[in-house]
DRENDO-1510 file (C-alpha; in Angstrom, 1 decimal, always signed):
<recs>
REC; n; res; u; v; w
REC; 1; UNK; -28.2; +5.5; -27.0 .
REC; 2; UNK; -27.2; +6.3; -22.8 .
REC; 3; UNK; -28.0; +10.0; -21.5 .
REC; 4; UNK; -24.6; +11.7; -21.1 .
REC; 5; UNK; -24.4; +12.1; -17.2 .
REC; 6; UNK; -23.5; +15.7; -16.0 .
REC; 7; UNK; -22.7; +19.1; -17.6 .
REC; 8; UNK; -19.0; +18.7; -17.7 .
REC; 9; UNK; -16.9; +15.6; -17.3 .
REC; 10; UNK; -13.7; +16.5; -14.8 .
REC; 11; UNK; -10.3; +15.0; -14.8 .
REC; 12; UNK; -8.3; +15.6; -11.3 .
REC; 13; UNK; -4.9; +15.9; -10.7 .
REC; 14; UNK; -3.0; +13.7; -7.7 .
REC; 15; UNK; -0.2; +15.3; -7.5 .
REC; 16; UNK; +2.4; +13.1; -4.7 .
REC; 17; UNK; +5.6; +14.7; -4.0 .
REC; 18; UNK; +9.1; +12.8; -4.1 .
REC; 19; UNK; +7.9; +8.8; -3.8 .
REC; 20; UNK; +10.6; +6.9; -2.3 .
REC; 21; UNK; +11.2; +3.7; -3.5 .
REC; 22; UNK; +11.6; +2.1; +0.3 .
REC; 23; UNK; +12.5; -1.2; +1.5 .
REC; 24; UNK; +11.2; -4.1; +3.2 .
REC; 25; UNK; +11.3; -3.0; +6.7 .
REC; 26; UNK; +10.9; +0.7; +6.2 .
REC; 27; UNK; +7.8; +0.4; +8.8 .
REC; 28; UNK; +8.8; -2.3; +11.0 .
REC; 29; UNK; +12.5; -3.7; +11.1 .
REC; 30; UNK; +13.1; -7.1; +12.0 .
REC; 31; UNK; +10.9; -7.9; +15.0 .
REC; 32; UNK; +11.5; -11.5; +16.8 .
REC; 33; UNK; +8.0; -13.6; +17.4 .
REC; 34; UNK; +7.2; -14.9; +20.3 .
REC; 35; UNK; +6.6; -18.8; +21.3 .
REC; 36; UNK; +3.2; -18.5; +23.1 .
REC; 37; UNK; +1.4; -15.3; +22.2 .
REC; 38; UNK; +1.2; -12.9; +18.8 .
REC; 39; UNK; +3.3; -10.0; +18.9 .
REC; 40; UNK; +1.2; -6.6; +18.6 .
REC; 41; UNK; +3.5; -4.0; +18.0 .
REC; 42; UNK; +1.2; -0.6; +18.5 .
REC; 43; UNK; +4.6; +1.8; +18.6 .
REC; 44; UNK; +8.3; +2.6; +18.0 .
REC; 45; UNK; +7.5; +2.2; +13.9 .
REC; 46; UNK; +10.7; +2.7; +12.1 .
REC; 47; UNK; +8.4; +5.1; +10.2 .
REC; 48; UNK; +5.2; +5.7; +8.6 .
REC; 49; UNK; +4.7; +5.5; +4.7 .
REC; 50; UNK; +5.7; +8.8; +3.0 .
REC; 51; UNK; +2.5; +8.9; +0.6 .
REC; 52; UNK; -0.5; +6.8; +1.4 .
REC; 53; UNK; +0.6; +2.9; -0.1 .
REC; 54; UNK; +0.4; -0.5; -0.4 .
REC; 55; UNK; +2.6; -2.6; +2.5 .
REC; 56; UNK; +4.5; -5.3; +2.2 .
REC; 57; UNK; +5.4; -8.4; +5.3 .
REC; 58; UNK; +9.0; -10.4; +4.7 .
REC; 59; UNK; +9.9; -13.2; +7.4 .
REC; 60; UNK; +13.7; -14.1; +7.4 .
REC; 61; UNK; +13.4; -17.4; +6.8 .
REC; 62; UNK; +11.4; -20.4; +5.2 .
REC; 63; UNK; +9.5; -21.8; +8.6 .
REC; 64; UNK; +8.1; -18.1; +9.3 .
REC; 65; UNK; +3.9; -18.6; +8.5 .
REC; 66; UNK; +0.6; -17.1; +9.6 .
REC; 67; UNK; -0.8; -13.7; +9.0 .
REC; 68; UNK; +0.0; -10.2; +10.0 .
REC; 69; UNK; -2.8; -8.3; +11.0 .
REC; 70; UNK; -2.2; -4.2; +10.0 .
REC; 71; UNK; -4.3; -1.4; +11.5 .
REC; 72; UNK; -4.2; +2.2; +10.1 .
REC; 73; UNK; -5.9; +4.6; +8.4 .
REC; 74; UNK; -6.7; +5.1; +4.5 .
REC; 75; UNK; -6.0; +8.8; +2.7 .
REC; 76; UNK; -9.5; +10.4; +4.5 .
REC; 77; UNK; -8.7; +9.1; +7.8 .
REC; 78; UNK; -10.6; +6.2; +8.2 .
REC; 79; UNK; -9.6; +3.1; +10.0 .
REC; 80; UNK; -8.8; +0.2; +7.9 .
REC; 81; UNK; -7.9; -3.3; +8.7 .
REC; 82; UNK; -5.4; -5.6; +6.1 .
REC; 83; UNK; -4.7; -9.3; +6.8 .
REC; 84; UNK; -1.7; -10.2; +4.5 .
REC; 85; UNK; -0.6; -14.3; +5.1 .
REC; 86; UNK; +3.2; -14.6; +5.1 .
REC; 87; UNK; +4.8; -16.8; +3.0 .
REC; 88; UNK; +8.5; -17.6; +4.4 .
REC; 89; UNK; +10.9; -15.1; +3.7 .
REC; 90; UNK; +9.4; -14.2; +0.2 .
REC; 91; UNK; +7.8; -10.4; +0.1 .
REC; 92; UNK; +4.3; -10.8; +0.3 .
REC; 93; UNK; +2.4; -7.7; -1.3 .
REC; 94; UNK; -0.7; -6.0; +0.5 .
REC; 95; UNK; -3.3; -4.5; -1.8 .
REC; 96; UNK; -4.6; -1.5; +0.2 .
REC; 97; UNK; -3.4; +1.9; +0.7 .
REC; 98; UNK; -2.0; +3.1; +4.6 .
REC; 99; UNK; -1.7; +6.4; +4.7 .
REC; 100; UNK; -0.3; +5.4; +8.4 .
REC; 101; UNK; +0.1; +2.5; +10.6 .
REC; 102; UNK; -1.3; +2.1; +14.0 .
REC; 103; UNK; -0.6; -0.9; +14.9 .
REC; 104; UNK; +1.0; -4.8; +13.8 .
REC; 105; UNK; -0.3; -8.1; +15.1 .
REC; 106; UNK; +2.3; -10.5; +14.3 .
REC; 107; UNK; +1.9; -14.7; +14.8 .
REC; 108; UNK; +3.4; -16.8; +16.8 .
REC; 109; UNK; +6.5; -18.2; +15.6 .
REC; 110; UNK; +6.5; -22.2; +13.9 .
REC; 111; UNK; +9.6; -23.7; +14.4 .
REC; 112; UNK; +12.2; -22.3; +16.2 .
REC; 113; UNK; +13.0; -19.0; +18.1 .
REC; 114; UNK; +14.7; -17.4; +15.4 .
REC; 115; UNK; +11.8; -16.5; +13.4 .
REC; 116; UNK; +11.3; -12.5; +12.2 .
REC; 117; UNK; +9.4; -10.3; +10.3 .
REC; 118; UNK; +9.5; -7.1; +8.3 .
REC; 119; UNK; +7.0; -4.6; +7.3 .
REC; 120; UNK; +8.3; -2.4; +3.9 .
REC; 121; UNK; +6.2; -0.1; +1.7 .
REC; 122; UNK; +4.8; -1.0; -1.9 .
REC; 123; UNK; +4.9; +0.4; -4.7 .
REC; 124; UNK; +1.0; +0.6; -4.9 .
REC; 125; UNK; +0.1; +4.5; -4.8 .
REC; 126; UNK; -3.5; +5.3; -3.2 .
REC; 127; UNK; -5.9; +7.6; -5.1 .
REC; 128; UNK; -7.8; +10.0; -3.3 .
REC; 129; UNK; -11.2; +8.6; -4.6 .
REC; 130; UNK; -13.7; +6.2; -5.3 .
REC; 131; UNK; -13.4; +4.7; -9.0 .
REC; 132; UNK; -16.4; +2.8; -10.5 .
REC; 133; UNK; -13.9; +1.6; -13.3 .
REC; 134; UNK; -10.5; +2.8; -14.3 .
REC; 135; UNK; -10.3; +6.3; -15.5 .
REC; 136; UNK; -6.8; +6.8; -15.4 .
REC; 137; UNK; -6.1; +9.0; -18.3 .
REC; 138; UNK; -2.2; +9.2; -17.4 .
REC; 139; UNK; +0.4; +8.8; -15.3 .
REC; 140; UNK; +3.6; +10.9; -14.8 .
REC; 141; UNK; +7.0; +10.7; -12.6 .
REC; 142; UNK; +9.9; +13.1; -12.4 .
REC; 143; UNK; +8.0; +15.4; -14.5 .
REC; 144; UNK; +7.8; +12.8; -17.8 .
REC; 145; UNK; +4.7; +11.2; -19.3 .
REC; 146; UNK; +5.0; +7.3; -18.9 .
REC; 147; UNK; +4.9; +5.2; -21.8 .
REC; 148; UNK; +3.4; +2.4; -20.4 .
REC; 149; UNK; -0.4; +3.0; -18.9 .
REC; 150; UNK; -0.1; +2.1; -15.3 .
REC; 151; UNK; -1.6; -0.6; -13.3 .
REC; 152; UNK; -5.0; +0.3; -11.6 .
REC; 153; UNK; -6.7; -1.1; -9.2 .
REC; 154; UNK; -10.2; +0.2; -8.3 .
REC; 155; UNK; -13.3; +0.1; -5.7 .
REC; 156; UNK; -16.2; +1.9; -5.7 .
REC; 157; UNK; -16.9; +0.9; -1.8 .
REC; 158; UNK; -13.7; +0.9; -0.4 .
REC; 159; UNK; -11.2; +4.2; -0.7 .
REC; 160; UNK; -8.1; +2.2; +0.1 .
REC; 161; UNK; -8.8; -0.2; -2.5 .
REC; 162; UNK; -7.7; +2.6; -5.2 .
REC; 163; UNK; -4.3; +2.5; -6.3 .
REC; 164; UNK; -2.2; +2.9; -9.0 .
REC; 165; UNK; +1.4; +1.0; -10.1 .
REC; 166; UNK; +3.6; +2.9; -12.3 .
REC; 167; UNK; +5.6; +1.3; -14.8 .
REC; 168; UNK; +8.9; +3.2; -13.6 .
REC; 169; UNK; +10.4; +2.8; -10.7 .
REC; 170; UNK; +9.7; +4.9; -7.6 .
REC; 171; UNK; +13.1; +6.5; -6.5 .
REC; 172; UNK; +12.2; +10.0; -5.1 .
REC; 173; UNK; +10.9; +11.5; -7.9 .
REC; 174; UNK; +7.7; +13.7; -7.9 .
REC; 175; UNK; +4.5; +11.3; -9.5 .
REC; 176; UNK; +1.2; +13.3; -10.7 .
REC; 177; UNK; -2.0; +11.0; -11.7 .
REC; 178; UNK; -4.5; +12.7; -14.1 .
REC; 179; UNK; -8.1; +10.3; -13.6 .
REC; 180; UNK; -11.4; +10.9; -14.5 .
REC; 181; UNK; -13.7; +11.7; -11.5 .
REC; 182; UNK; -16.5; +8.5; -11.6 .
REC; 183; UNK; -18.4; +9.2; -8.5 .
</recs>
């Protein structure tokens, strides 16, 4: 039988306050491509995720390929780096948490000059820690217990790679995560 590690095990409490449920362009609204070069887009955001999350890329049409290149930072202020490839004007899902967005490379555009893209929020919630496995004991939003354990993705090595999916939708309600502290 394995030694019991540490005196006392310790659950924390992530407490977010209202999560909106946002949209597909909630960061970046439709921004036109250009023919020769990428598109870097390093200011006037439409704004910046309300809790640190997972982002999403849309382009407006079937011919709009290539990847989007996102810089920001993670919950502790470290710079982090997501490459998400588009897939015509289906909402591809990022897998890492922004707590904000510094800046957008965008590709070139394939066919025509009609091409865009937008960049939403997810519904991907970053943890505040490094998980060896999932210790989520429970999940709450708007105050009520959810039924259904939520979806949890974890890193040991990467701080942004920590999320959690609730079952219910986000839609400005307070969410808290209870998780046992691995690390």
């Amino acid at each position: 039988m394995g030694k019991i590690q540490g005196s006392r095990p310790r659950i924390a409490t992530y407490a977010l306050a209202a999560v909106i449920l946002g949209s597909n362009a909630t960061i970046l609204g439709d921004t036109a491509l250009d023919a020769v070069n990428p598109t870097v887009v390093s200011s006037g955001f439409a704004a910046q995720p309300d809790v640190p999350r997972n982002l999403t890329v849309k382009g407006n049409d079937g011919n709009v390929t290539g990847n989007v290149v996102i810089t920001g930072r993670n919950i502790a202020g470290e710079t982090i780096t997501e490459t998400i490839a588009l897939n015509g004007s289906a909402v591809v899902v990022g897998n890492k948490a922004f707590a904000s967005v510094t800046s957008i490379s965008l590709p070139k555009y394939a066919v025509a000059n009609t091409e865009r893209i937008r960049i939403g929020v997810g519904s991907k919630l970053g943890l505040p820690a490094l998980l060896s496995r999932n210790t989520v004991v429970a999940a709450f939003i708007g105050g009520v217990r959810e039924t259904t354990a939520p979806t949890v993705a974890f890193s040991a090595s990467a701080l942004e790679s920590n999320t959690v999916t609730l079952s219910t939708a986000l839609a400005g309600s307070a969410v808290i995560v209870d998780y046992y502290e691995t690390l």
